[in-house]
N, C-alpha and C positions, 0 to 999 in steps of 0.2 A: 286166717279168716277167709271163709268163703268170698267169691267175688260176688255173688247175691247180697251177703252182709254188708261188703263195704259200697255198693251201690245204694242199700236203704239205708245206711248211717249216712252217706252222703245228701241223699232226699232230705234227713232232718236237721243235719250241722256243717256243711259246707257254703260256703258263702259261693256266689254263681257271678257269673259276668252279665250286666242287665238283659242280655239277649241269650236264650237258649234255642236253637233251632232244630239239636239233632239228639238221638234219647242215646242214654248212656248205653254203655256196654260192657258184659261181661268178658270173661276170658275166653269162654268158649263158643257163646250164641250170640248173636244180636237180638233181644227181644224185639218184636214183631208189633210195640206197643211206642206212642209218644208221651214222653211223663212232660210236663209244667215245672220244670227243677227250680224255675223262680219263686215262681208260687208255695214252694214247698222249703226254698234256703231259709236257713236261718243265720242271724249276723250278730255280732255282741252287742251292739248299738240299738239295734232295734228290728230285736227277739219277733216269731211268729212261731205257735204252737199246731199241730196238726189239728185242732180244732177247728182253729182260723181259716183254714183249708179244708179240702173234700177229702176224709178221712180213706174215701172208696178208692183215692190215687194207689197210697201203697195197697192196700188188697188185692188192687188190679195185678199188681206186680208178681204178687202171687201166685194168682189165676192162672196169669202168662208162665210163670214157670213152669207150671204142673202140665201146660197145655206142651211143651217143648222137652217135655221130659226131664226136666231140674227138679230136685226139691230144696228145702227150704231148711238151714242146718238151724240148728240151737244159738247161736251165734246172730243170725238172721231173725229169729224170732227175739231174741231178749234185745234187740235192739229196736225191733217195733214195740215188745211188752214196757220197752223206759221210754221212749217216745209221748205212748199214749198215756200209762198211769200217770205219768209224771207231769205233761202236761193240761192235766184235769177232764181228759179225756176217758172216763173210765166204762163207759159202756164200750167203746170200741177196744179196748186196753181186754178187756171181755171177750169182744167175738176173737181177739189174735190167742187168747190162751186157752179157747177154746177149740181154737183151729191147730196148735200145736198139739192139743190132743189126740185132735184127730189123726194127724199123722204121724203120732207115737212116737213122738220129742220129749223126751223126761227133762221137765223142768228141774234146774240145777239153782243154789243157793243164790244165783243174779236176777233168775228168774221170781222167785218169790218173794227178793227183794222189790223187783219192780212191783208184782201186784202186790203184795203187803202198803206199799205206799198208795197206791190208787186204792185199796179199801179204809184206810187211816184217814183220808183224804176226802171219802165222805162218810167221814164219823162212825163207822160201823166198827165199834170197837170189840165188840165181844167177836164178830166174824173172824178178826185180825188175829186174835187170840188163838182160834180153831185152827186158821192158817199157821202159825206155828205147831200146834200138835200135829199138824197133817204136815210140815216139811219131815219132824221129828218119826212119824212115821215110817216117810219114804226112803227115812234114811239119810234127811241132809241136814247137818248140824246148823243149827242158825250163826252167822256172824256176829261180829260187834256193830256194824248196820242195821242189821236186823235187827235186835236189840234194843238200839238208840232209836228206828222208826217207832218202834212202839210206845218207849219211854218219851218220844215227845208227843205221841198221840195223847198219851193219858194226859199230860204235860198242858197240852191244849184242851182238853176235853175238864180240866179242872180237879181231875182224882191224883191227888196228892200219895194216894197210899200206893196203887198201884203202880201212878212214874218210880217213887223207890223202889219198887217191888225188881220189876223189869231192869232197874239201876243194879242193884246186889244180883240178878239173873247173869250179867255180864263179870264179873269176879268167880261168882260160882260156876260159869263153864270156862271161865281160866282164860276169856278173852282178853286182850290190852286195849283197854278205856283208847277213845280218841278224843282230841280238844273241843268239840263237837258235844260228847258227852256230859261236862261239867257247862260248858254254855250254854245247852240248852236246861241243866235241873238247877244250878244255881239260882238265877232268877226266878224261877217258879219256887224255889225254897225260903227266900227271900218273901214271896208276894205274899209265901201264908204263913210266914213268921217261925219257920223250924230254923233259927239259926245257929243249935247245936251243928246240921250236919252241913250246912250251908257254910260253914267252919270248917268243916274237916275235909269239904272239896276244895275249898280255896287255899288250903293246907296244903291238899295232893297239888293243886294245878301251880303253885310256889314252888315245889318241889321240883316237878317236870319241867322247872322254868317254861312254860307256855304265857301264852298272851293274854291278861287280861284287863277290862275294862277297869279302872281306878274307879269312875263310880261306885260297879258294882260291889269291889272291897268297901268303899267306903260305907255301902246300905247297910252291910253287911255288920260290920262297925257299928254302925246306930244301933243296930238291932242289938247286939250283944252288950252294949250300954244300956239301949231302954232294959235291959232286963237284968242290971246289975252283975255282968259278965264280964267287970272290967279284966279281969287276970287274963281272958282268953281272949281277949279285944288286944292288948298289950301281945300277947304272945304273936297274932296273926299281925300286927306294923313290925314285930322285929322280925318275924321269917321273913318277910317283904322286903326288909331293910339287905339283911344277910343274904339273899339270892340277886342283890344290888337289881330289883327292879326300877326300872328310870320312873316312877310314881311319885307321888306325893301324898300321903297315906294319916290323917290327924284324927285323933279322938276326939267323939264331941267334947268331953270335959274338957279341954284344953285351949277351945274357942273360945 
């Protein structure tokens, strides 16, 4: 990692000592600029996003390099592009990926991760979409991130057909689901009443012993009761039973 990088990942996630007096440093230069590293820390307890802040701090940063003859690796950039998309910061999340253009940084599969989320983010979903054929273009195979941003964009946005759509996109390029995956279409499969497949996740995620909510088995269970699906209600408490999850799992009939 450039020392550029880990001075602007510092700006966004390093907690600071209440007093900053003197401006960080690289390996090589001392930039010629004083940053606010207070103003700009972030803490687990009580978070500040670059918004909150003068977005022009890190840009400056920038400025100054080019002015001292540094530039700015891919590294340094994808760590301002998740900064800003990510937090809700999306026109500036904007000028930085249009400034890695400029200086002829091929964004890589982290980088369109980040903006992928800053356009999901304000609902532009069809864009988001185009953004994936234009990674697929470039040549960079989308993740199981990738993926899962979009499947909980539609997720949120209320298209039931498309969240699955995006859900089977990840089997068909042969990616490995993460826990993430099932918690975020579960409950959406649930709220519109598809408890065929809302079954056969809670199947896999039994399977993979991962973690989940007893509630949500339990909706899950009604569902497939209101619709006279006892067989398959019974079969989802015995996988439960037999993967010895620490739950407590009852059919309505049995109340």
């Amino acid at each position: 990692m450039s020392s550029l990088a880990r001075r602007l990942r510092g700006i966004f996630t390093s907690p600071l000592p209440a007093t900053t007096k003197t401006p960080a440093k690289t390996s090589s230069v001392r930039l010629p600029i004083t940053l606010d590293l207070k103003k700009w820390s972030t803490s687990s307890r009580s978070p500040q996003t670059p918004s909150d802040s003068d977005p022009a701090t890190a840009l400056s940063v920038l400025d100054e390099m080019e002015k001292v003859g540094l530039e700015p690796d891919l590294i340094t950039f994808n760590t301002l592009l998740n900064a800003f998309y990510q937090n809700g910061s999306y026109a500036d999340g904007e000028k930085i990926w249009d400034l890695m253009k400029k200086n002829n940084v091929a964004p890589n599969v982290r980088s369109y991760n980040a903006k992928l989320r800053g356009v999901i983010s304000e609902n532009r979903m069809s864009e988001a979409v185009e953004l994936i054929d234009e990674m697929k273009t470039s040549g960079i195979k989308p993740d199981v991130f990738t993926l899962n941003s979009l499947m909980k964009g539609f997720c949120n946005a209320g298209n039931l057909e498309e969240a699955k759509r995006w859900y089977s996109e990840i089997a068909r390029n042969e990616l490995p689901p993460v826990r993430a995956t099932y918690m975020t279409l579960i409950p959406f499969l649930v709220e519109k009443g598809d408890f065929d497949m809302a079954t056969e996740l809670c199947k896999e995620v039994c399977s993979r012993r991962w973690l989940i909510e007893p509630a949500l088995l339990q909706q899950v269970l009604e569902g497939l009761v209101k619709e006279s699906k006892i067989e398959e209600a019974t079969e989802l408490v015995e996988l439960a039973k037999l993967k010895k999850f620490r739950i407590t799992l009852e059919l309505p009939s049995d109340k």
